[in-house]
C-alpha angles and dihedrals in degrees: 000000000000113000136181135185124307101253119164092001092302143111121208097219126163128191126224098225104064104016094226134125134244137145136246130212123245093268093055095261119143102251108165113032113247083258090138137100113245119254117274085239135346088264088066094054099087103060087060090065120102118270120168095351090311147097130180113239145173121219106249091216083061122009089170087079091080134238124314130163129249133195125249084276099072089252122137108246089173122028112238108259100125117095095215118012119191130205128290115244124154088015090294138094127198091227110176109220124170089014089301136115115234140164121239136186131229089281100049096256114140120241129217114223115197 
């Protein structure tokens, strides 16, 4: 088992039996079923731990889809479509879309930073 830091309450794990991502509480209690595609390199798993309520993931059934966020449920707040997405701080994320590099709220809508 893979495991990272507690943030938000959560825990990135991934079991080596089936390869795939979920998220344990901070008790070690399995809180958000492994249901995620693995990260693309460990550079990248970070950006998969809780911040602000959020973490960026990939759909295991079809990672190509790019990268979403989903809540500490488990449930897509916003539906994968980024090819990188970064961490929310401040309520933002630098998420990179169409090749280029952009800023979203927590509701996916894109910001525009004068």
């Amino acid at each position: 088992m893979f495991l990272h830091s507690v943030f938000d309450g959560r825990a990135l794990y991934a079991t080596a039996k089936v390869g795939l991502f979920g998220y344990l509480d901070a008790t070690g209690a399995v809180a958000i079923e492994p249901a995620f595609a693995p990260p693309p390199s460990a550079s990248v798993a970070p950006d998969m731990q809780f911040s602000e309520g959020l973490a960026a993931a990939r759909r295991a059934s079809d990672p190509d889809a790019g990268w979403g966020y989903i809540d500490t449920a488990g449930t897509w707040v916003i539906e994968p479509q980024f090819t990188r997405g970064g961490r929310f701080q401040d309520g933002v994320a630098k998420v990179q879309k169409d090749g280029a590099w952009r800023w979203i709220d927590i509701l996916g809508k894109p910001l525009s930073i004068r």
